[in-house]
Backbone as numpy.savetxt, mean C-alpha at the origin, in Angstrom:
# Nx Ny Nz CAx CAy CAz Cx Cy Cz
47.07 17.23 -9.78 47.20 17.06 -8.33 45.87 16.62 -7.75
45.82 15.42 -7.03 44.33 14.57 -6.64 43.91 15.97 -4.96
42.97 16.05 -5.35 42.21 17.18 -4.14 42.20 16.06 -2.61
42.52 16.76 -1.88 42.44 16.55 -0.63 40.64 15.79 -0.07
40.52 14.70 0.96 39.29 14.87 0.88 38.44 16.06 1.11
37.36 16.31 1.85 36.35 17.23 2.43 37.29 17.34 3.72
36.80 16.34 4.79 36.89 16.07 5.74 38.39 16.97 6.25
39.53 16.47 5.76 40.72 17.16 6.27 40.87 18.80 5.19
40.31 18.67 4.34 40.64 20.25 3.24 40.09 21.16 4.39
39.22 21.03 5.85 37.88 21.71 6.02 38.82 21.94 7.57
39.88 20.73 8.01 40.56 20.83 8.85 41.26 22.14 9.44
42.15 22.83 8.64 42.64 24.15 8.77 41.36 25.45 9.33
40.01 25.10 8.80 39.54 26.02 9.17 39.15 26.65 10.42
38.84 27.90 10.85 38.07 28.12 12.29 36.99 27.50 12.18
36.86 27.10 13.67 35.93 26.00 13.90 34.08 26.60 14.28
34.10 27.90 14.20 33.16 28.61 13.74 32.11 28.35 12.45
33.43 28.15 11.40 33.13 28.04 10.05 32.46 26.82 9.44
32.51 25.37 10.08 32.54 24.15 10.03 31.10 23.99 9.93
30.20 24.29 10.70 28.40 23.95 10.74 28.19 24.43 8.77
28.40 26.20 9.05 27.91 26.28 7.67 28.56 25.34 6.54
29.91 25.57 6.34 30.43 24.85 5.89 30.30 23.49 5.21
29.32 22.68 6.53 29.36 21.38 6.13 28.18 21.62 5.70
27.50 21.99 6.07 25.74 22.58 5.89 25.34 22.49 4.11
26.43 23.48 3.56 26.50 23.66 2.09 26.84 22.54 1.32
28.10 21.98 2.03 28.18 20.81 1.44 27.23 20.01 1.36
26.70 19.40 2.45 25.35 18.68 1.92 24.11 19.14 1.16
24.38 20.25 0.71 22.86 20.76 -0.48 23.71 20.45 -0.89
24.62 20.31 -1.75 25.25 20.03 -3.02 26.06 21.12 -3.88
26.45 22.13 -2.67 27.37 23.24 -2.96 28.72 22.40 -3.20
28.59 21.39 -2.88 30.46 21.15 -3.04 30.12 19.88 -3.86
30.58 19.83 -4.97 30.64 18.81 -6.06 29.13 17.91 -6.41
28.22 18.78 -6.45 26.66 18.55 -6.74 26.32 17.44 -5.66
26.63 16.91 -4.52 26.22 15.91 -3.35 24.62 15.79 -3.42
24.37 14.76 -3.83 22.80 15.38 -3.16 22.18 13.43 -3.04
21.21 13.32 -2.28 20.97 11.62 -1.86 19.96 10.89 -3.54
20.73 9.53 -3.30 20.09 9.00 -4.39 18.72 8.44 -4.25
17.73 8.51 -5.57 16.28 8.00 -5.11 16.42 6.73 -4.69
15.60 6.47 -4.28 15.08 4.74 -3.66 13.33 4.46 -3.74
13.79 3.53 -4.32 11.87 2.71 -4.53 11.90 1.67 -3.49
10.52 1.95 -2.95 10.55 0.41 -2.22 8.59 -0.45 -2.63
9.03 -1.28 -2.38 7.92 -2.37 -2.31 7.00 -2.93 -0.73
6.08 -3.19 -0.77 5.51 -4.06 0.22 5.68 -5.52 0.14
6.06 -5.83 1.10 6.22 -7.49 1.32 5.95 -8.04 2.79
5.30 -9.14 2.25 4.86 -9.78 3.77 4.48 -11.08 2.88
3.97 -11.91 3.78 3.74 -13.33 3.63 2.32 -13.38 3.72
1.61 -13.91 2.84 0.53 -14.41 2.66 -0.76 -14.98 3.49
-1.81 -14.25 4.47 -2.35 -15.01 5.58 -2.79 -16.28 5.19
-2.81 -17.29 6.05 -3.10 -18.82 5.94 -4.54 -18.77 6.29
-5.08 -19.99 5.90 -6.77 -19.52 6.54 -6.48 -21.63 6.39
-7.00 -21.89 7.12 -6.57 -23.86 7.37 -8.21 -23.85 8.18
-7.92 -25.46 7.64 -9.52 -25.65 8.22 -11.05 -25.60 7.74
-11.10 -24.83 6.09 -11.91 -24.40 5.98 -12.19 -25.26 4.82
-13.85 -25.60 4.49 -14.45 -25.75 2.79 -14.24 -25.38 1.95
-13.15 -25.55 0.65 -13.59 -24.70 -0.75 -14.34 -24.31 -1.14
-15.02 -23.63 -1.26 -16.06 -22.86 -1.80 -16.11 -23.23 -3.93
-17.25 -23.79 -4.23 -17.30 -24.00 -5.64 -17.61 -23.22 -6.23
-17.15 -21.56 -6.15 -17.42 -21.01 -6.80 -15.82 -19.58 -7.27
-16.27 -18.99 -8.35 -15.25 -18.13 -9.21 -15.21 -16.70 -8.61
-13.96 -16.17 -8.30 -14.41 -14.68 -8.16 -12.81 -14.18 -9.25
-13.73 -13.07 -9.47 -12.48 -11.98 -10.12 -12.33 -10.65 -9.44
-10.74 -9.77 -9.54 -11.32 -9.08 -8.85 -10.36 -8.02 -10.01
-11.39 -7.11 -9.45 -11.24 -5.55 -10.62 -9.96 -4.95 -10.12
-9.36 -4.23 -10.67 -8.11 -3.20 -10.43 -8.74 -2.32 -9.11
-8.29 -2.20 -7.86 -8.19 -1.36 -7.16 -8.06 0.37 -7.45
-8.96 0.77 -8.04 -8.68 2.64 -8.43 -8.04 4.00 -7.37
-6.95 4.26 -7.65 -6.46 4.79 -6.86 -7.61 6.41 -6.44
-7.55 6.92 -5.18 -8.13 8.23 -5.73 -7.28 8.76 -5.39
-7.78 10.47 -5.65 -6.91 11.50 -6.36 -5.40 11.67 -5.63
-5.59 11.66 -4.55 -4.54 11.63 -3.61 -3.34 10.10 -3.34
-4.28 9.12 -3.45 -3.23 8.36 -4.12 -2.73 7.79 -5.68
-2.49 8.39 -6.54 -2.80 8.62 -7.86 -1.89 8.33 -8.29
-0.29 8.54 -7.79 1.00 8.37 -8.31 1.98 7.46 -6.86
3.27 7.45 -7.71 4.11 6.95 -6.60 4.87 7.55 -5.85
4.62 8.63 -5.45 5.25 9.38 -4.78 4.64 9.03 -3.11
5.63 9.00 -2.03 5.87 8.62 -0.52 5.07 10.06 0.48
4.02 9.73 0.56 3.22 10.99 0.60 3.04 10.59 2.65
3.88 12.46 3.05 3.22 12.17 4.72 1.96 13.23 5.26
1.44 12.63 6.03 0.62 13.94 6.14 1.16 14.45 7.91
1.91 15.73 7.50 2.46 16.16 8.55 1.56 17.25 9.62
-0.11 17.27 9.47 -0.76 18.09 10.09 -1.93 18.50 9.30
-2.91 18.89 10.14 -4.32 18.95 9.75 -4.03 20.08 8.23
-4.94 19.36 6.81 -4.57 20.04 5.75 -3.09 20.01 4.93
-2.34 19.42 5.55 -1.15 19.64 5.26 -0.29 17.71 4.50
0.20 18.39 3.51 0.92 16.93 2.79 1.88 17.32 2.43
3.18 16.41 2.52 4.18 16.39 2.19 4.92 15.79 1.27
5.83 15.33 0.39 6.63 13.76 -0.19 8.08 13.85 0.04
8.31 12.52 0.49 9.52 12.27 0.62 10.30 12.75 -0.27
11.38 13.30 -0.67 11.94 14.03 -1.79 12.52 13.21 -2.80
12.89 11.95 -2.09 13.95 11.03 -2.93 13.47 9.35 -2.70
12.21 9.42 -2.11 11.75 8.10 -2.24 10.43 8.19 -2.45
10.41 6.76 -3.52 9.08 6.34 -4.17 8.68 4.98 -3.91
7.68 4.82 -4.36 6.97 3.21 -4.17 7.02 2.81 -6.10
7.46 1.35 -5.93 8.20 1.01 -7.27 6.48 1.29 -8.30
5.30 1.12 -7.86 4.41 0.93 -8.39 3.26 1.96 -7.38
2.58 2.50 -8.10 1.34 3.44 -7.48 0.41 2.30 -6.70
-0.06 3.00 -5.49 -0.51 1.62 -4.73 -1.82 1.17 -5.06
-2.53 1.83 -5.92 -3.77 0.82 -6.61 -2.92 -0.34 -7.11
-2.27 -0.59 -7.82 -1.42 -1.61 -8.34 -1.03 -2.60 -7.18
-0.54 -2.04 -5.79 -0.06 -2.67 -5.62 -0.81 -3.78 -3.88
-2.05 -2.60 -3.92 -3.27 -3.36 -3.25 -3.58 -4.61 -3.98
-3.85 -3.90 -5.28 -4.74 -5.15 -6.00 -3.83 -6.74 -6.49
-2.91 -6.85 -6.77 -1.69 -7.38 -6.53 -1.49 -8.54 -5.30
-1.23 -7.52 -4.46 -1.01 -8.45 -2.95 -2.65 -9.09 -3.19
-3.45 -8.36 -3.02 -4.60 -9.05 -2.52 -5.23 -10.41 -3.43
-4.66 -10.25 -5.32 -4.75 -11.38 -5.81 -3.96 -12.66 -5.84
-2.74 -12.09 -5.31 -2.12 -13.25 -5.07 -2.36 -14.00 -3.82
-2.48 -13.55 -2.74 -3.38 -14.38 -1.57 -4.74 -14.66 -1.56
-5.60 -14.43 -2.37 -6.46 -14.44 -2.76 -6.16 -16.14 -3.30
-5.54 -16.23 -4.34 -5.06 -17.68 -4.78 -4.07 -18.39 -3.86
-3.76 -18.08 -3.07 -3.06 -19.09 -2.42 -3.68 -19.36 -1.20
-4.61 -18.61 -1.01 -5.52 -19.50 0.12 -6.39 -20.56 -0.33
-6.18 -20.89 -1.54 -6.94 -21.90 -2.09 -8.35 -22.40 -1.71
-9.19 -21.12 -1.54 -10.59 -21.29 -0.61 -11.48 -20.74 -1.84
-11.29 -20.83 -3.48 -12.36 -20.74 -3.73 -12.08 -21.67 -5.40
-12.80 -21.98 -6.53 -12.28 -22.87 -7.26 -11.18 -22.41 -8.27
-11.29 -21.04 -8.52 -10.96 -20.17 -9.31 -10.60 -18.83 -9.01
-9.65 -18.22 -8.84 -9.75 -16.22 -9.17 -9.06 -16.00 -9.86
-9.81 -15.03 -10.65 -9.44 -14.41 -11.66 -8.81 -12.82 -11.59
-8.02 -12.60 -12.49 -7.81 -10.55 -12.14 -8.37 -10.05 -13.52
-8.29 -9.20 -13.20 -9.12 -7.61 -14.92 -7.96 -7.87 -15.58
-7.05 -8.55 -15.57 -6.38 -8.64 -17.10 -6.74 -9.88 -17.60
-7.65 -11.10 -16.89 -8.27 -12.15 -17.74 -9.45 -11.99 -17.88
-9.40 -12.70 -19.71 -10.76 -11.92 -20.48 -11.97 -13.40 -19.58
-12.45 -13.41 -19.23 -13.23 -14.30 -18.53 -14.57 -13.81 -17.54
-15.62 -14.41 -17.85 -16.35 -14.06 -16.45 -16.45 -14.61 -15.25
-17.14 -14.13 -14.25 -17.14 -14.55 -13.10 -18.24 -14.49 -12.29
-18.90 -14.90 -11.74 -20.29 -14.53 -10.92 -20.17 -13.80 -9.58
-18.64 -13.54 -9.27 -18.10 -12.78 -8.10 -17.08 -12.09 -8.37
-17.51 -10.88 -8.03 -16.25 -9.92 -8.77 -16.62 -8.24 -7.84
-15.13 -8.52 -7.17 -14.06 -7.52 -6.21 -13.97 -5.99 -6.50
-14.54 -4.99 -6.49 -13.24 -4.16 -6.85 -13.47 -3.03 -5.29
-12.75 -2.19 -5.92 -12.65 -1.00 -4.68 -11.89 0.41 -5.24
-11.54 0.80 -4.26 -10.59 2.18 -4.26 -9.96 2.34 -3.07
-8.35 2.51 -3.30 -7.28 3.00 -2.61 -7.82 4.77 -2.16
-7.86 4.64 -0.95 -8.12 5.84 -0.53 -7.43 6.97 0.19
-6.69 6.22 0.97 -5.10 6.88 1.77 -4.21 5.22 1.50
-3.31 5.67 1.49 -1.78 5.07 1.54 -0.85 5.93 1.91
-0.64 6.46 2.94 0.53 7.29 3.29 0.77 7.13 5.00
2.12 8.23 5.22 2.07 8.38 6.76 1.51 9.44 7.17
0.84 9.05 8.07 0.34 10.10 9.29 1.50 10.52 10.38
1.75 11.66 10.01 2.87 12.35 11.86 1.55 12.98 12.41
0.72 13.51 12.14 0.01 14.70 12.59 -0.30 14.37 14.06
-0.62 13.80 15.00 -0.77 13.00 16.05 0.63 13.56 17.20
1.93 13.22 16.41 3.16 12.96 16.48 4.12 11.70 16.45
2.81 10.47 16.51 3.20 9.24 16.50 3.00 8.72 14.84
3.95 8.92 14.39 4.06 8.52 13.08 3.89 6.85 12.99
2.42 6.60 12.17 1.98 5.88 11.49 1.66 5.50 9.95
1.56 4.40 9.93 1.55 4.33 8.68 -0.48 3.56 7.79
-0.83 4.63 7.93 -2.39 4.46 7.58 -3.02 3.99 6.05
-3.31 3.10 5.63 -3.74 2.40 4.68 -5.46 2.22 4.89
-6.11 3.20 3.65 -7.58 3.14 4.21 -8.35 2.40 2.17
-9.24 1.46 2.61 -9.35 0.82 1.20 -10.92 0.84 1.31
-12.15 1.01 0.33 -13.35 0.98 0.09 -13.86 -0.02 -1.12
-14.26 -1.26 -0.50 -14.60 -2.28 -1.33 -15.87 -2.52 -1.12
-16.23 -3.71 -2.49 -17.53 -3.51 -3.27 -17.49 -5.19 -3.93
-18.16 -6.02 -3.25 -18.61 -7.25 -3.68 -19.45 -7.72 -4.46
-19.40 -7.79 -5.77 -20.97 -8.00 -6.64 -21.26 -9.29 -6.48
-22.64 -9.88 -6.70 -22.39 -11.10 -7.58 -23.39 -10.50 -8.86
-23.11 -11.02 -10.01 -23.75 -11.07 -10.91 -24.86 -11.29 -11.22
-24.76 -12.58 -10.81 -26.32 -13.57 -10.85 -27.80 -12.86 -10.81
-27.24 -11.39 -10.13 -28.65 -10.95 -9.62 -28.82 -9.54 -10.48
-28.49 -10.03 -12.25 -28.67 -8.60 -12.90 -29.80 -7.86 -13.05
-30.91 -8.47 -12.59 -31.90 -7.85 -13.15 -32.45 -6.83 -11.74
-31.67 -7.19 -10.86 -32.26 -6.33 -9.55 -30.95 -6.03 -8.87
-30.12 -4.88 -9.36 -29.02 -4.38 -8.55 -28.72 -4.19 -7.36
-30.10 -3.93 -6.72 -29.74 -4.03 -5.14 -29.56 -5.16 -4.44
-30.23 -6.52 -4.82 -29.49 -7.50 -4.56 -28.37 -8.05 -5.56
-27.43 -7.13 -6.32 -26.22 -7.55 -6.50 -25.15 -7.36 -5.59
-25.56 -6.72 -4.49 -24.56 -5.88 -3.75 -24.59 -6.81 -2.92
-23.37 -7.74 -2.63 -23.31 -8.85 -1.46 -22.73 -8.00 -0.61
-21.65 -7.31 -0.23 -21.45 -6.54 0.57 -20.69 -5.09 0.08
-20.90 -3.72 0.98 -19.71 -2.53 0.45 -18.97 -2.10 1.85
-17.59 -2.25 2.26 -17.39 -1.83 3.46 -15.87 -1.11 2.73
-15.86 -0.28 4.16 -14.17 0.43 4.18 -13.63 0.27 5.01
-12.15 -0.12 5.00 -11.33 -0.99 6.01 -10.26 -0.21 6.38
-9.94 0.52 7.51 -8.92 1.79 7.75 -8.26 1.15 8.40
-6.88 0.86 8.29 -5.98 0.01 9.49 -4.77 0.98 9.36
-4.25 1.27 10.63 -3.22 2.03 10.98 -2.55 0.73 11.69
-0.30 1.52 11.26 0.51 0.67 11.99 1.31 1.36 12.44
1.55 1.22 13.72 2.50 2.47 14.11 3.88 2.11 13.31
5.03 3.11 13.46 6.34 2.76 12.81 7.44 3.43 13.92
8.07 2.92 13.54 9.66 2.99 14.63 10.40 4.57 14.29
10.15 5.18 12.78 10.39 6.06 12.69 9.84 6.85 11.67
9.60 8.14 11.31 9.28 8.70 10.47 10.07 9.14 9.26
10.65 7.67 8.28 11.22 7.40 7.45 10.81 6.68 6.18
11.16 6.71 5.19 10.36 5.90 3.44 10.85 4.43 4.30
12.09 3.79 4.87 12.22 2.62 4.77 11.09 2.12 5.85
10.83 2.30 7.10 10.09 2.71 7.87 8.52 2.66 7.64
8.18 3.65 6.81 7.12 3.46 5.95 6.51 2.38 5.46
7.20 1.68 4.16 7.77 0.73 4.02 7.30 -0.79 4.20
7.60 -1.06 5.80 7.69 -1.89 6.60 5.90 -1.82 6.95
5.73 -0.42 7.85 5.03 -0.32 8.33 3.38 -0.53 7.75
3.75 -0.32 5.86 2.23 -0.49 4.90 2.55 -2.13 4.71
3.32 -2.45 4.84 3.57 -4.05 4.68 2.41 -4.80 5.63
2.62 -4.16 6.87 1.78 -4.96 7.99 0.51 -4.71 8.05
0.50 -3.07 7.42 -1.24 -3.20 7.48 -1.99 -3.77 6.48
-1.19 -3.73 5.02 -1.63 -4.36 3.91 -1.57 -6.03 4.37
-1.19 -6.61 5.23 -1.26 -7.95 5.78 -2.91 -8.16 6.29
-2.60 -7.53 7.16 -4.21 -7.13 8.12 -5.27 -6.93 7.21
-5.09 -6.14 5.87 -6.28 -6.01 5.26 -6.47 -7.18 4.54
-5.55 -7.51 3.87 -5.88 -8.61 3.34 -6.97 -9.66 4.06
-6.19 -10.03 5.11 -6.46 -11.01 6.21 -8.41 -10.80 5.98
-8.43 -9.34 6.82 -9.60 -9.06 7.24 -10.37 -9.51 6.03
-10.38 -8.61 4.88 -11.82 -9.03 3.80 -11.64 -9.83 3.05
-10.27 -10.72 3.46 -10.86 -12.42 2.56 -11.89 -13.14 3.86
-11.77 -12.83 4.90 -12.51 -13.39 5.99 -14.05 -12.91 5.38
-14.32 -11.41 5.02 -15.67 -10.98 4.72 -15.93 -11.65 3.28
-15.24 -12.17 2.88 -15.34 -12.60 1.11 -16.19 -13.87 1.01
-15.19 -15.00 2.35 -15.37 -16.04 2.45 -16.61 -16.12 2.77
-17.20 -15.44 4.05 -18.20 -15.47 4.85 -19.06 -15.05 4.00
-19.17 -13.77 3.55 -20.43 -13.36 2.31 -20.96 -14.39 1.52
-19.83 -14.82 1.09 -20.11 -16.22 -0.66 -20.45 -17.28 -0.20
-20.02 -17.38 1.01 -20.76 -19.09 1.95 -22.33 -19.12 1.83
-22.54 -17.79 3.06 -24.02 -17.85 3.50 -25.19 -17.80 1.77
-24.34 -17.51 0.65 -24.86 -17.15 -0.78 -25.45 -18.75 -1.67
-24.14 -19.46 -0.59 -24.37 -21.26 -1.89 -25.99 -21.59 -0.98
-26.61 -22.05 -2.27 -27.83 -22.91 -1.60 -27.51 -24.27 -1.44
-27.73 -24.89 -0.24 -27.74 -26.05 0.08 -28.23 -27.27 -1.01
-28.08 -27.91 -1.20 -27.75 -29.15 -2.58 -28.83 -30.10 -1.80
């Protein structure tokens, strides 16, 4: 005999009974119910930069190192001073060191503003070479205006200058960009690291360009 759905089996009851009732049902008291995971990705489109000189020179850029707090893929909020949370059933398809360094090499090459870039999985050198650390990737509620805060600490070498490290350091800055979001949700989320990971990008290929310019000696 096929079971009645939920919905009308629950019909007959006092209407008292119905909150808890349904309540249980959704933990997964009634035929194990419970929500399926979901991964999501960042996507956005590539900033354009028009107008400008190629630059004749190579950069590579190192793997982005996550720290401790962003370390895995888990959808991490921070709901109040000291306090972290994870989404229970949503993840990011890839830990976001991966997925900084990623976005940022692929626009990196399609702004076609330098002769060459390279990433840490080609065996090659370079006389300019990227790296950093993922430092926050998560949402902020603590405020109450749930945002979505992406904070990154980068590190410009050039090579050329091994024998005196302090002028290897073309530039070290940290780039904190917050985006607000429509709701305090993974899809939401989501969206919302999409736009700031846009913005960052944007911003330190602008400092990349500008650093390695003022660097060429005039011919």
């Amino acid at each position: 005999m096929r079971s009645l759905p939920l919905t009308r089996s629950l019909a007959g009851l006092p209407a008292l009974l119905l909150p808890a009732l349904c309540a249980l049902a959704l933990s997964g008291c009634f035929g194990g119910i419970s929500l399926p995971d979901e991964e999501f990705m960042v996507e956005y489109a590539s900033p354009e930069f028009t107008g400008r000189q190629r630059l004749n020179e190579v950069l590579k850029i190192s793997k982005f190192t996550p720290a401790e707090a962003a370390l895995d893929v888990s959808m991490v909020r921070r709901t109040g001073r000291n306090k972290r949370e994870n989404y229970p059933n949503a993840w990011w398809k890839v830990h976001p060191g991966y997925l900084v360094t990623d976005h940022l090499l692929r626009d990196l090459r399609r702004s076609e503003l330098y002769q060459a870039v390279f990433s840490y999985r080609d065996d090659v050198d370079a006389r300019y070479a990227l790296a950093g650390t993922v430092e926050e990737f998560i949402e902020s509620d603590s405020d109450g205006k749930p945002q979505a805060l992406l904070t990154v600490a980068a590190t410009l070498l050039d090579r050329n200058a091994k024998q005196d490290p302090s002028k290897g350091v073309v530039f070290q800055k940290t780039y904190r960009i917050a985006e607000p979001l429509s709701a305090s949700a993974p899809a939401s989320l989501a969206s919302g690291m999409s736009r700031a990971l846009e913005r960052f990008s944007r911003a330190i290929q602008e400092d990349l360009y500008n650093a390695i310019r003022t660097r060429i000696k005039p011919e």
